[in-house]
C-alpha positions as CSV (number, residue, x, y, z in Angstrom):
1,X,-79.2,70.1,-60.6
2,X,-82.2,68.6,-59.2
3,X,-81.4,65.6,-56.5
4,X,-84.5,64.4,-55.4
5,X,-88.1,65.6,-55.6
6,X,-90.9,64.2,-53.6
7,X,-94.6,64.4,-52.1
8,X,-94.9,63.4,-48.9
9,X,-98.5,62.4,-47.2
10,X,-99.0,60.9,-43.7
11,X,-95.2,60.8,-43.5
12,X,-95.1,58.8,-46.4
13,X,-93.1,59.1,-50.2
14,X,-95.4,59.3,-52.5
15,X,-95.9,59.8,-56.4
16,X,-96.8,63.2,-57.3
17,X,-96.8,65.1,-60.5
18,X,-93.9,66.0,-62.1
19,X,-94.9,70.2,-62.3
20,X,-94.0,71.7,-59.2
21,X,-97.1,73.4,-59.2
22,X,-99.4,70.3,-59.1
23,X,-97.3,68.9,-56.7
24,X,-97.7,71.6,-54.5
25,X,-101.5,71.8,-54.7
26,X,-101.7,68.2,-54.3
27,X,-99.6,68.6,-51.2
28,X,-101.4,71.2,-49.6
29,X,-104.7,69.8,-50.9
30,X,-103.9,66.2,-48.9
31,X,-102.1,68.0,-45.9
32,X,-98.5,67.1,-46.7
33,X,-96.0,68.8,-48.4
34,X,-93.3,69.0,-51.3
35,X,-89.4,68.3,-50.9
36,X,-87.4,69.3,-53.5
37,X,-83.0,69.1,-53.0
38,X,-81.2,70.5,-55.6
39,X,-77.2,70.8,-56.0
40,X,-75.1,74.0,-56.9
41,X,-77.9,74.5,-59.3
42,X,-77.5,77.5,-61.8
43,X,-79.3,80.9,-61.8
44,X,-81.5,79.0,-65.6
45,X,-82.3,75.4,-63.0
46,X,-83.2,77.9,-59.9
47,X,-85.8,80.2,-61.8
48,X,-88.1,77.0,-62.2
49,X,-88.3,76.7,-58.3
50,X,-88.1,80.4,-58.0
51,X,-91.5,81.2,-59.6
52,X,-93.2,77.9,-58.7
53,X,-92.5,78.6,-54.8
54,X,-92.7,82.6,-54.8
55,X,-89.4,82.7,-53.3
56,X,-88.1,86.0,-52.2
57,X,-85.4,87.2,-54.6
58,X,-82.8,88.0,-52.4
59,X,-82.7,84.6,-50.4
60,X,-82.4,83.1,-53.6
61,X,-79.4,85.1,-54.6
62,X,-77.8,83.8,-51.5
63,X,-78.5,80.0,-52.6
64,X,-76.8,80.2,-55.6
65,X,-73.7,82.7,-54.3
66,X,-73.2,80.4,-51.6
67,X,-70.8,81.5,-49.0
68,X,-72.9,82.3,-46.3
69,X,-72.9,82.6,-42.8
70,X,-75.3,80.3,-40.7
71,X,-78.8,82.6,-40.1
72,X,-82.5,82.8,-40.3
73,X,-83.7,84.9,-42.3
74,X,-88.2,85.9,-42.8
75,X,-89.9,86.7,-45.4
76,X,-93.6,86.9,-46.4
77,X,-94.0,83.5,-48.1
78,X,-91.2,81.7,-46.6
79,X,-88.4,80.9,-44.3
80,X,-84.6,81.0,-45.5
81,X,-82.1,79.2,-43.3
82,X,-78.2,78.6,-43.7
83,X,-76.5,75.6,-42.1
84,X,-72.6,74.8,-42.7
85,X,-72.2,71.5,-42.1
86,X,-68.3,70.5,-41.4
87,X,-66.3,67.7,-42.3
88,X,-63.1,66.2,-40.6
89,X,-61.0,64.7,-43.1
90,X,-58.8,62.3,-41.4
91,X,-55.8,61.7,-44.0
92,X,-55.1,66.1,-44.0
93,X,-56.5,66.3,-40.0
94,X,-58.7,69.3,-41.8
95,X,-61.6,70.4,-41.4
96,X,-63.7,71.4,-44.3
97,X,-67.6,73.1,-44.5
98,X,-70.2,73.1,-47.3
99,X,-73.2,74.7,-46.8
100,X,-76.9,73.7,-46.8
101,X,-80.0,76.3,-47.7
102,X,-83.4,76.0,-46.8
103,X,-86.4,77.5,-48.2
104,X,-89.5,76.5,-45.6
105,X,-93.0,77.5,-46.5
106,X,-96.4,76.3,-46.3
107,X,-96.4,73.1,-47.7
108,X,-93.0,72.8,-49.3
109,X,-89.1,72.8,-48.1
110,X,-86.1,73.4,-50.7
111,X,-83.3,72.1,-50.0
112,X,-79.8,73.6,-51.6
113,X,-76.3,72.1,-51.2
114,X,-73.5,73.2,-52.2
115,X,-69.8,71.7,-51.3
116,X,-69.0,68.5,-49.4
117,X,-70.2,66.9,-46.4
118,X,-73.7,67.4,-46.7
119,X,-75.7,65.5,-44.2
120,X,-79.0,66.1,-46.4
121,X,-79.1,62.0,-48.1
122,X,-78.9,61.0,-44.6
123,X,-81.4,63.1,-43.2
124,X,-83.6,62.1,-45.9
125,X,-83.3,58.6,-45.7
126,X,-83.1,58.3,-41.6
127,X,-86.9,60.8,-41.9
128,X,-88.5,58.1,-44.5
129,X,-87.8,55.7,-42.5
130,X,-89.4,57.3,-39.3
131,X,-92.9,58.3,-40.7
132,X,-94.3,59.3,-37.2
133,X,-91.7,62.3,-37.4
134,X,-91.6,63.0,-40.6
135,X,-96.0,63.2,-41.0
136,X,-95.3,66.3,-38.4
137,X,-94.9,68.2,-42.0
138,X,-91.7,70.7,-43.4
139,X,-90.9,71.4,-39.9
140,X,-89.4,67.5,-39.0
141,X,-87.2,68.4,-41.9
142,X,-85.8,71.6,-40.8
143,X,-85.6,69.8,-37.1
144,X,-83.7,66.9,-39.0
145,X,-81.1,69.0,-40.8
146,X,-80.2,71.0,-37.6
147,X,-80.0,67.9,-35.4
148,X,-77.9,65.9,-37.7
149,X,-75.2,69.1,-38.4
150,X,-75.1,69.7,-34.9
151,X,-74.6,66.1,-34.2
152,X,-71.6,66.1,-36.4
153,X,-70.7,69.0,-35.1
154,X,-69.7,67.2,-32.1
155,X,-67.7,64.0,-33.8
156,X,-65.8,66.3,-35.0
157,X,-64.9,68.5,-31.8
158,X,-64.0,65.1,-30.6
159,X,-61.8,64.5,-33.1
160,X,-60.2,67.7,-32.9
161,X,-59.9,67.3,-29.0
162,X,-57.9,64.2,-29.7
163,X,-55.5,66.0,-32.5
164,X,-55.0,68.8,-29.3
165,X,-54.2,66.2,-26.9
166,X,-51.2,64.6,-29.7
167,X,-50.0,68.3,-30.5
168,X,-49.3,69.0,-27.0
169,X,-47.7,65.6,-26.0
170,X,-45.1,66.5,-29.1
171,X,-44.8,70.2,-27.7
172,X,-44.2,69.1,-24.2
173,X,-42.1,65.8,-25.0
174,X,-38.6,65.7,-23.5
175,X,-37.1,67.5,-26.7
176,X,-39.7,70.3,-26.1
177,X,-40.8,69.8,-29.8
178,X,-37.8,71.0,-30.9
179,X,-39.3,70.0,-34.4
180,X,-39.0,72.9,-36.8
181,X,-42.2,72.1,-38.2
182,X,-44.2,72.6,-35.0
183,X,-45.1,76.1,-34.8
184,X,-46.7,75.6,-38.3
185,X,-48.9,72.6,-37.0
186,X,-49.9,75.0,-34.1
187,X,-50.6,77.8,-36.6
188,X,-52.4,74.9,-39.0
189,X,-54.5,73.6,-35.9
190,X,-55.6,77.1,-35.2
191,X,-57.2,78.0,-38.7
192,X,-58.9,74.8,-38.5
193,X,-60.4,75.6,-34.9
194,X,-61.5,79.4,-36.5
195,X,-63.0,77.4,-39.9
196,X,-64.6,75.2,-37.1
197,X,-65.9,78.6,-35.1
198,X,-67.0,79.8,-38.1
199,X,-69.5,77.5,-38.9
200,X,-70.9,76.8,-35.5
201,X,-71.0,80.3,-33.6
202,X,-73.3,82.0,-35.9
203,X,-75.6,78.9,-35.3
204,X,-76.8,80.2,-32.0
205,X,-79.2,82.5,-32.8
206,X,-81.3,81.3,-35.7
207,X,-81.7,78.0,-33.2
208,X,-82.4,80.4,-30.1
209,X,-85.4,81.5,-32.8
210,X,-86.6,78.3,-33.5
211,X,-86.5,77.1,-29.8
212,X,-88.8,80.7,-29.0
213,X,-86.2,81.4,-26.5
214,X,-85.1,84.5,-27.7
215,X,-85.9,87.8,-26.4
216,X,-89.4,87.8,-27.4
217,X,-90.3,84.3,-27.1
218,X,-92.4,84.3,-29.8
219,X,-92.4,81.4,-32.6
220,X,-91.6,81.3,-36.4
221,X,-94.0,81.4,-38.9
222,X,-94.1,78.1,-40.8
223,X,-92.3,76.3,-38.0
224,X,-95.1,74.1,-35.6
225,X,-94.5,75.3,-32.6
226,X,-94.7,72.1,-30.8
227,X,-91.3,71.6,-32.0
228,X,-89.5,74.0,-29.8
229,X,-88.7,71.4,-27.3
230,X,-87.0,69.8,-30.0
231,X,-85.1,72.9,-31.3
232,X,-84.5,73.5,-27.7
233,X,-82.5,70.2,-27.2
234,X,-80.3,71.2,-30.7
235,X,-79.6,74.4,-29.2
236,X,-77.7,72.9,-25.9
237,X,-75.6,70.5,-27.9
238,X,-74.9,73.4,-29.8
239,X,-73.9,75.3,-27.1
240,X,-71.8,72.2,-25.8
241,X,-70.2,72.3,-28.7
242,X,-69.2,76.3,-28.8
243,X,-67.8,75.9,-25.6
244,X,-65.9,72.6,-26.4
245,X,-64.7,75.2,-29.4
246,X,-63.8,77.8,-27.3
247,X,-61.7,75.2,-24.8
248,X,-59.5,74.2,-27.9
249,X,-58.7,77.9,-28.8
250,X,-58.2,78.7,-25.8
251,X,-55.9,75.9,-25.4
252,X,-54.0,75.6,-28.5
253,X,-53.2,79.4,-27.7
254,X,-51.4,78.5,-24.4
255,X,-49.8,75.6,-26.5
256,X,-48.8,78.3,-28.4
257,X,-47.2,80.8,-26.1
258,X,-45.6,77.9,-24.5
259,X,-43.6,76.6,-27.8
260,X,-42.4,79.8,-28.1
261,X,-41.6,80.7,-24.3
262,X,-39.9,76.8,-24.8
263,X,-37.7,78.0,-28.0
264,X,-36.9,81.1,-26.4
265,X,-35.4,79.2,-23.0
266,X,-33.6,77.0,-26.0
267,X,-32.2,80.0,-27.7
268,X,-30.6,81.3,-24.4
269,X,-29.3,78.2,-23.9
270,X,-27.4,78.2,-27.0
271,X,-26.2,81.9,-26.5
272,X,-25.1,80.8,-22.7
273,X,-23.0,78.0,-25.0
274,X,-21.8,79.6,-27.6
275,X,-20.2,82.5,-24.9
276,X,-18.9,80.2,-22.5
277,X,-16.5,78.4,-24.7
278,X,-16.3,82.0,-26.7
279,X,-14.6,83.2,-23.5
280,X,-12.5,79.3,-22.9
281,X,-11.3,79.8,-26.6
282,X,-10.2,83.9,-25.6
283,X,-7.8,82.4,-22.7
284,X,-5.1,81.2,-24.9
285,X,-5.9,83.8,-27.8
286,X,-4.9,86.1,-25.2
287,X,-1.9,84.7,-24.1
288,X,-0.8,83.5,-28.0
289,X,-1.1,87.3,-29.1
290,X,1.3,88.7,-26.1
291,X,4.0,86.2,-26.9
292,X,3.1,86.9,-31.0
293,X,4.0,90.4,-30.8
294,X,8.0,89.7,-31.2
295,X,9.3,92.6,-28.8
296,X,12.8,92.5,-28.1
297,X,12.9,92.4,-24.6
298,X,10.6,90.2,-22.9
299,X,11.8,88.6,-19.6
300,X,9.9,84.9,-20.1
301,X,11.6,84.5,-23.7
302,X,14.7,83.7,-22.1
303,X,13.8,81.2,-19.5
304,X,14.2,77.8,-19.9
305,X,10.6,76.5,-18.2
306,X,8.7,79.7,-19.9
307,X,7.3,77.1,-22.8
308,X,5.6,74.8,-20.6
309,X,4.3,76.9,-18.0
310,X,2.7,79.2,-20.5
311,X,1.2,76.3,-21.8
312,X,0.2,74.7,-18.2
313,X,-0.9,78.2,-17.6
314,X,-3.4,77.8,-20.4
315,X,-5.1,74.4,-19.5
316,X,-5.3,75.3,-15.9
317,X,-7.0,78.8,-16.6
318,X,-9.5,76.6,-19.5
319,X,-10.2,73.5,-16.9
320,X,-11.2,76.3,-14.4
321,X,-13.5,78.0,-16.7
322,X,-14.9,74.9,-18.1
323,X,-15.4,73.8,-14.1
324,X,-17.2,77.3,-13.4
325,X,-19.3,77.3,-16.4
326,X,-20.5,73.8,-16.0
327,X,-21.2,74.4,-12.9
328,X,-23.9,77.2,-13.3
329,X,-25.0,75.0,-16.1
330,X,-24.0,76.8,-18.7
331,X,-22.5,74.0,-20.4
């Protein structure tokens, strides 16, 4: 579905005609340009923009699929971009993308959302109410969009950072996070890091592009190239932020490998239990079965004290073993 469509002069909303076609002519005519946001529109709502904007076929079969990784992609009569905006949600400590699309061309931008977390009202609202930026034409938007993902890009490594910092005070707690349930929070936090990577790392080089700090250094068509200072500056929070990402995997793995270095110390400490009063429980097993095996002749049988001392025999032998074993901490 359509969200909002507007003609923007001067770096102001305006009334335009309600054919995409006049608006576009009127936009170009008057030096502005034609914003148009749609929702998880179907293939029948899309066709309308399709022909009206001459946008390339397969770019447009990626808007509606969805389910794409952040990129840049050229074309003749237009630029297609992928952002994947991410979302913490605080009740679940998830993290959730959608996905934004971006058709930039001369004298128009189309906008495409799909999911949750979409930071395009925002943008929209936060670049009408900055005209100076916004009369810089379709570029400001596709500045605005990165800047404001990005931007949440890093509230949410923040939030993460702190959800690290309460996982590994409950791994390293006295109990040694004994809990059951904590190797599946590890393995929980870990997807959510990789649905995190996932959405930023790919990021890098469509904004290296924009910035014309790439290889070649040269600049996009459609995108002003007095804006590469401002890609520029997205770019390095972006790389803050893929390193921030990479610290969390890289620590939620040690995390990790030291629950289960901490169960398996635990687990030989039971086994070191169990065995040490397996062999205080063998002592007087041992002695019961050679007085249990009712031979005839058997010297202590007959003597008056053999009772007792078998039986003083018996705690003397299981106090020593219990001294020894306690001693090399075995118990």
């Amino acid at each position: 579905m359509i969200v909002d469509c507007a003609v923007y002069r001067d770096g102001h909303r305006t009334e335009g005609p309600e054919d995409f076609s006049d608006a576009l002519a009127e936009a170009r005519a008057a030096g502005g340009f034609v914003w148009i946001g749609l929702h998880e529109p179907t293939e029948k709502e899309f066709d309308h923009v399709t022909h009206e904007f001459g946008l390339h076929p397969l770019a447009v079969e990626d808007a509606l699929k969805a389910h794409q990784r952040p990129k840049l992609e050229i074309y003749d009569d237009s630029l297609f971009l992928v952002f994947k905006p991410v979302v913490y949600e605080t009740e679940s400590d998830a993290v959730s993308s959608g996905e934004v699309m971006v058709f930039l061309g001369d004298g128009f931008v189309v906008t495409v959302r799909h999911g949750e977390g979409s930071p395009l009202a925002a943008v929209r609202h936060r670049l009408e109410h900055e005209p100076q930026l916004l009369a810089k034409g379709p570029t400001a938007v596709v500045y605005a969009i990165a800047d404001a993902t990005v931007d949440h890009y890093l509230d949410v490594a923040t939030e993460l950072q702190t959800d690290l910092e309460e996982l590994e005070a409950e791994v390293f707690s006295p109990d040694g996070g004994g809990s059951r349930h904590t190797a599946s929070r590890i393995y929980r936090f870990k997807r959510q890091i990789l649905e995190f990577r996932r959405a930023t790392g790919p990021l890098g080089p469509p904004l290296t592009r924009l910035a014309g700090t790439g290889m070649s250094g040269a600049g996009v068509p459609f995108v002003d190239d007095r804006a590469r200072p401002f890609f520029r500056d997205v770019s390095d929070h972006l790389m803050r932020v893929n390193e921030s990402v990479e610290g969390l995997d890289r620590l939620v793995t040690d995390i990790l490998s030291a629950h289960l270095a901490q169960m398996s110390v635990r687990q030989n400490d039971d086994m070191r239990k169990i065995s040490a009063w397996a062999a205080m429980a063998a002592i007087p097993t041992m002695i019961a079965g050679i007085y249990g095996m009712n031979f005839e002749h058997m010297p202590e049988l007959r003597w008056v004290w053999s009772y007792p001392a078998v039986i003083a025999l018996m705690a003397g032998l299981e106090v020593l073993l219990y001294r020894l074993f306690k001693h090399r901490g075995w118990l």
